[in-house]
C-alpha positions as CSV (number, residue, x, y, z in Angstrom):
1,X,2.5,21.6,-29.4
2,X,4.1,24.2,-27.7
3,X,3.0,27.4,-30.9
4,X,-0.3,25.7,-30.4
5,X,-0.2,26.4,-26.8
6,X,0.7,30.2,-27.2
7,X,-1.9,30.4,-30.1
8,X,-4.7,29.9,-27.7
9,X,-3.2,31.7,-24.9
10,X,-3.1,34.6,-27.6
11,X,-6.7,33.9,-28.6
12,X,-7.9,34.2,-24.7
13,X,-6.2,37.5,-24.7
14,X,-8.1,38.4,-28.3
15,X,-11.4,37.0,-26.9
16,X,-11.0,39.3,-24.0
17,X,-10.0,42.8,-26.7
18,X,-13.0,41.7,-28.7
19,X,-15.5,41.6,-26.0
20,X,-16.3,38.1,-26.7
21,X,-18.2,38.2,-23.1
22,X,-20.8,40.4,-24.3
23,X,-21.2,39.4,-27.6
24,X,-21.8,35.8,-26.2
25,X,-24.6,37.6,-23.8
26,X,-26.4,38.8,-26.9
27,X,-26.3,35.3,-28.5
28,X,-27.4,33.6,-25.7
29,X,-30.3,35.7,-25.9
30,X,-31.4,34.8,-29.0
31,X,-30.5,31.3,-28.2
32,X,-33.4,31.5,-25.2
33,X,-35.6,32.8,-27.6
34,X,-35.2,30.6,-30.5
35,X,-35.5,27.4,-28.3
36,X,-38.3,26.7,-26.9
37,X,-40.3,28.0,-29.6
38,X,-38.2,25.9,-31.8
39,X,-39.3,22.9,-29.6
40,X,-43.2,23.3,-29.7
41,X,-42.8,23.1,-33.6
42,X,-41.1,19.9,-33.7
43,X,-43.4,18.3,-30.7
44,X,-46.1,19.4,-32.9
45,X,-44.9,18.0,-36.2
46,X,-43.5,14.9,-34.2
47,X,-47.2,14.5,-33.0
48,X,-48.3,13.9,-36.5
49,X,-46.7,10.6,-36.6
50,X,-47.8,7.2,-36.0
51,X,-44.0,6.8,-33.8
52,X,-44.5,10.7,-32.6
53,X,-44.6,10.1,-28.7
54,X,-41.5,7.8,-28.8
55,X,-39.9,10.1,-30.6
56,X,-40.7,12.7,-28.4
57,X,-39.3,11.0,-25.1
58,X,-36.0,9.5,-26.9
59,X,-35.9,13.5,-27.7
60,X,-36.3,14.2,-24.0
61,X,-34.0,11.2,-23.3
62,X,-31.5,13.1,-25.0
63,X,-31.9,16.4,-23.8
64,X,-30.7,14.9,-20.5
65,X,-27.6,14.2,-21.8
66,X,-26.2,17.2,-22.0
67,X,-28.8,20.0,-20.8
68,X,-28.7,21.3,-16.6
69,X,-31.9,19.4,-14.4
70,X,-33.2,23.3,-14.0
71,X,-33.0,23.6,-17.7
72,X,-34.4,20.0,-18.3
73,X,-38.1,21.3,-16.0
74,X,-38.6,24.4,-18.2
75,X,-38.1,22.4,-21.0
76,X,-40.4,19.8,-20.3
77,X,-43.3,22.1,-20.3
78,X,-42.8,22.8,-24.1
79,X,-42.6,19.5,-24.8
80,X,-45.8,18.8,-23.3
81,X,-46.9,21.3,-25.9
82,X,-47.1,18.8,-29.0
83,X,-50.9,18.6,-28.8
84,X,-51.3,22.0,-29.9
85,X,-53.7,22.5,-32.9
86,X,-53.7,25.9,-33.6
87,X,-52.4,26.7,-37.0
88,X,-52.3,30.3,-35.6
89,X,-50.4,29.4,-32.8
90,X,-47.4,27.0,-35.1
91,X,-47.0,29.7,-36.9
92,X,-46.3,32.1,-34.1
93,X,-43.9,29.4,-32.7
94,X,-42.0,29.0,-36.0
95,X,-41.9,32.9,-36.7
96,X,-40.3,33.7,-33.5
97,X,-37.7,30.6,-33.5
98,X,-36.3,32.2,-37.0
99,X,-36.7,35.4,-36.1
100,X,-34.7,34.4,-32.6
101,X,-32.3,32.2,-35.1
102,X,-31.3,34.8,-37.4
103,X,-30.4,37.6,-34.1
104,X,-28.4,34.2,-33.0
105,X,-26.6,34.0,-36.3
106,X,-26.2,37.7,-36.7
107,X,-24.4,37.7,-33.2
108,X,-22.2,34.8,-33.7
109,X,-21.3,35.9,-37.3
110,X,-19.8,39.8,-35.2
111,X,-17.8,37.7,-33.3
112,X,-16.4,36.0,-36.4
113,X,-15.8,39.5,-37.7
114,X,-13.9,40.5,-35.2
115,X,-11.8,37.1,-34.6
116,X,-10.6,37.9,-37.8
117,X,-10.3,41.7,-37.6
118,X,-12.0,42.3,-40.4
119,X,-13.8,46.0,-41.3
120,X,-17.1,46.5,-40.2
121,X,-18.7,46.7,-43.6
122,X,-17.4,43.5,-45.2
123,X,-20.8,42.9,-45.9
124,X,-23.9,44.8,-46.8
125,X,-27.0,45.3,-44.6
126,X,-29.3,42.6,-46.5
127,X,-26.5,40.0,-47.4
128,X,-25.6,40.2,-43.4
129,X,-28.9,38.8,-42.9
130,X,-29.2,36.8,-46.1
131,X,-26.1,35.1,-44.9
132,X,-27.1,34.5,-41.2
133,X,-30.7,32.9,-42.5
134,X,-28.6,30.5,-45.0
135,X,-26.7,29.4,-41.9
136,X,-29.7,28.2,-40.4
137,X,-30.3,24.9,-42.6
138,X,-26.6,24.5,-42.8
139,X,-26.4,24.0,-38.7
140,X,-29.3,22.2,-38.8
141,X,-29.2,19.6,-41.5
142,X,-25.9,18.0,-39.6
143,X,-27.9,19.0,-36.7
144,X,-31.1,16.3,-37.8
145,X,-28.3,13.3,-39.1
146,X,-26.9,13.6,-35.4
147,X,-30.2,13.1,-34.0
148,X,-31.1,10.4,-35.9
149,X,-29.0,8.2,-34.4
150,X,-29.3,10.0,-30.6
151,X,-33.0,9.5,-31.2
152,X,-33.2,6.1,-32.4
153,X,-30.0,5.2,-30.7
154,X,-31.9,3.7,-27.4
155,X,-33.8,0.7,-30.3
156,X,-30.4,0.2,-32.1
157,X,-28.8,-0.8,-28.5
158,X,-31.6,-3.2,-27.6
159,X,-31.4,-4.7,-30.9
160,X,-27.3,-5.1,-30.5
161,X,-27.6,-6.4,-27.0
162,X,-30.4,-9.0,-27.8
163,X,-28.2,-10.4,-30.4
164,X,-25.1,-10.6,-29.0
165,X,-23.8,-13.1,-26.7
166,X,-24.7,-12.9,-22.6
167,X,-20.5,-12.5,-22.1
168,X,-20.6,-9.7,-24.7
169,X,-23.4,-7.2,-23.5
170,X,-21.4,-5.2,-21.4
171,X,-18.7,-4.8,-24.2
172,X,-21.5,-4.3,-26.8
173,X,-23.2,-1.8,-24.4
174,X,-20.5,0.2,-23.7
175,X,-19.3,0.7,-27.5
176,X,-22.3,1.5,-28.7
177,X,-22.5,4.4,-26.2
178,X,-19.4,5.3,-26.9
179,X,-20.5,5.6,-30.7
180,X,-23.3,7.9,-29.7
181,X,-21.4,10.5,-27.7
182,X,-18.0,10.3,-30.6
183,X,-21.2,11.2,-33.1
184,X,-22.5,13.9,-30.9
185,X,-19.3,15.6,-30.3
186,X,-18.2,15.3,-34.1
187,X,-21.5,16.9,-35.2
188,X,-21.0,19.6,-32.7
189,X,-17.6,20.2,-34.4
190,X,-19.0,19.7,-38.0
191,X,-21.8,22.7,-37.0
192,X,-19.4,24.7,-36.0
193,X,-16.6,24.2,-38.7
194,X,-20.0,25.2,-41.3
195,X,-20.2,28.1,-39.5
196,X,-16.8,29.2,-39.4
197,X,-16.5,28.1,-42.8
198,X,-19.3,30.4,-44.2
199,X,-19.9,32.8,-41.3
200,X,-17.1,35.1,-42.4
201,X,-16.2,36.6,-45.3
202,X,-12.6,35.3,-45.2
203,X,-13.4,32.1,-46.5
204,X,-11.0,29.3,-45.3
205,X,-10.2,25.9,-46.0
206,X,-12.3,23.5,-44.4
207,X,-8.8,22.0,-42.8
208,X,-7.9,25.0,-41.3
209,X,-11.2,25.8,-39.2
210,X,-11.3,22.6,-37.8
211,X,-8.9,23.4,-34.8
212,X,-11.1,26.1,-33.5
213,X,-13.9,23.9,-33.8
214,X,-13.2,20.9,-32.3
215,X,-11.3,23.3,-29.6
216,X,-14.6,24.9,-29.0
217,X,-16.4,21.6,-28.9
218,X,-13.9,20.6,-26.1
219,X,-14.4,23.9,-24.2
220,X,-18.5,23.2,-24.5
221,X,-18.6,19.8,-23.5
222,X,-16.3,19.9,-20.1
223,X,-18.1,23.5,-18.9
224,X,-21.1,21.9,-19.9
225,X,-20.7,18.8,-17.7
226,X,-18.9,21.0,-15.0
227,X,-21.7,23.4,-15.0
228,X,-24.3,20.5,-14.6
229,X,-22.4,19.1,-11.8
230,X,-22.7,22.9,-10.4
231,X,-26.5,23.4,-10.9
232,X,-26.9,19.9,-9.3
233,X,-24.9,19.7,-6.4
234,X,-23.9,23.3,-5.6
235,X,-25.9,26.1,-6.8
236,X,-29.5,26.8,-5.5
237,X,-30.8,29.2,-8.3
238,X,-34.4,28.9,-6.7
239,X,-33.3,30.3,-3.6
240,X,-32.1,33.6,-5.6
241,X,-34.4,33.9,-8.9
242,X,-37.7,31.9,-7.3
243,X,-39.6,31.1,-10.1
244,X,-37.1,32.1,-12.8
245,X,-34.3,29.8,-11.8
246,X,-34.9,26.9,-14.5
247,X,-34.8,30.0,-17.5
248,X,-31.7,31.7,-15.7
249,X,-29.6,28.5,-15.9
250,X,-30.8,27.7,-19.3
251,X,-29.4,31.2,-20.2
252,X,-26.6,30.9,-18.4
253,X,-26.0,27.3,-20.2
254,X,-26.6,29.2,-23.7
255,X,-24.2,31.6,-23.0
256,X,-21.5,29.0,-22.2
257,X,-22.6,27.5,-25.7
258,X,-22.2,30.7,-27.3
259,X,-19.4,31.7,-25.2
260,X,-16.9,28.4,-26.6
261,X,-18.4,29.1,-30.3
262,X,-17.3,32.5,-30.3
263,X,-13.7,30.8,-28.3
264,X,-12.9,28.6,-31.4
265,X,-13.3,31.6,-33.7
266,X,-11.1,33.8,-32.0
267,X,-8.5,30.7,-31.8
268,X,-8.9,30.1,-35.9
269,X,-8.6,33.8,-36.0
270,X,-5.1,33.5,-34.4
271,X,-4.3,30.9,-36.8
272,X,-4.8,32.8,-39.3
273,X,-3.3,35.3,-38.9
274,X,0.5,33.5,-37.9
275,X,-0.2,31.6,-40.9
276,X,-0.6,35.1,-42.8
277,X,3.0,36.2,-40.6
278,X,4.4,33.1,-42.0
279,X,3.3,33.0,-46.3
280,X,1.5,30.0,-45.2
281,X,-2.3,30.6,-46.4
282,X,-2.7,26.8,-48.4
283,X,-3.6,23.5,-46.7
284,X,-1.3,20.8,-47.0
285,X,-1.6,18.8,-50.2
286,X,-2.7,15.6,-48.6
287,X,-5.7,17.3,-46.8
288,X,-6.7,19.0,-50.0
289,X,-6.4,15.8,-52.1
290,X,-8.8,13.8,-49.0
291,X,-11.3,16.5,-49.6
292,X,-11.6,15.8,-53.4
């Protein structure tokens, strides 16, 4: 516990040589970009089906979970957005959000560069940005599992709760919501493993980016809940920004995204490396043999 310790006081001190600060400003950048036009596509598609404004509002419903009240008001207006018709207009949408995605990807895959100190031309122009677009589905298929049960996870409660015994509700209730946020921060952690996992060229076990990416996950989901607690009972962005306060603290809740992704790669980076110091590059045997 205690080497684990110094590794992530050592990968503070790289985040800080690296200029993970900036590099996290650039991705959340992207980030703002890619979101909302990302979310007027999937209102849009969503709208096509028969269950499309349920979906919509469990969507919302989960939004609140984890995204600041500012954040939660700018949303809102592209979700109101799913009655667009305009072919012209989805395809706009769709071509930005992956345009915005791959900037994202590109950002966050530097910062994996330099976690690991690797050279600057470890890849080529084009597979840079081949790589960074194959990243997208690979975030986003764990990405659509998770949400299956976030989305649907309201119906599954009521189901559970009508079934089970009037002593047993409360017990019922409370697993079940305990279920939903262990999937939520596990998929987090699964995304971002995938990412450290092919967003480098130093291709590692899947055991040994795990640390950084359940570190990270950790990192996200306390500064997010402290920064909500800020925004809500502190801060007054509105008095400062006006009009812009709801898309300055959805930046600033990106960059705190960003900012513990690009944590947990500096702290796998660190790992690395003393594993390097020590002639210990191979997983353990069991770890290999439970990923057969």
């Amino acid at each position: 516990m205690a080497r684990f310790l110094l590794s992530i006081r050592e990968a503070l001190l790289q985040a800080l040589r690296h200029d993970v600060f900036n590099t996290a400003k650039a991705a959340a950048y992207s980030g703002m970009l890619c979101l909302f036009p990302a979310v007027v596509v999937l209102t849009t598609v969503l709208a096509q089906v028969p269950e499309g404004n349920t979906l919509v509002g469990e969507m919302r419903g989960s939004f609140e979970q984890f995204m600041p009240v500012d954040s939660l008001t700018l949303l809102q207006s592209s979700l109101q957005s799913r009655h667009l018709r305009s072919v012209q207009v989805i395809f706009s949408a769709a071509s930005l959000s992956v345009f915005a995605a791959l900037g994202l990807m590109l950002s966050l895959m530097e910062g994996f560069r330099r976690a690991y100190q690797l050279p600057r031309d470890d890849w080529g122009f084009w597979q840079r940005r081949a790589r960074a677009l194959l990243l997208v589905p690979i975030v986003l298929v764990p990405l659509f599992f998770a949400s299956l049960v976030l989305v649907f996870g309201r119906q599954i409660e009521g189901w559970m709760i009508a079934n089970a015994g009037h002593e047993l509700r409360h017990v019922v209730l409370f697993s079940w919501r305990m279920v939903r946020w262990t999937v939520a921060v596990l998929t987090g952690a699964t995304v971002l493993a995938a990412l450290y996992h092919f967003g480098t060229r130093q291709r590692e076990h899947w055991f040994w980016v795990f640390p950084g990416a359940m570190a990270a996950s950790l990192v996200w989901f306390s500064s997010t809940l402290a920064f909500g607690w800020y925004v809500t009972r502190v801060a007054d962005y509105s008095i400062f920004y006006g009009s812009f306060a709801a898309g300055i603290a959805t930046l600033v809740w990106l960059y705190i995204t960003t900012f513990s992704a690009l944590l947990g790669a500096e702290l796998n980076g660190v790992l690395f490396h003393g594993r390097q110091a020590g002639g210990s590059a191979d997983p353990p045997a069991s770890s290999i043999s439970s990923s057969l």
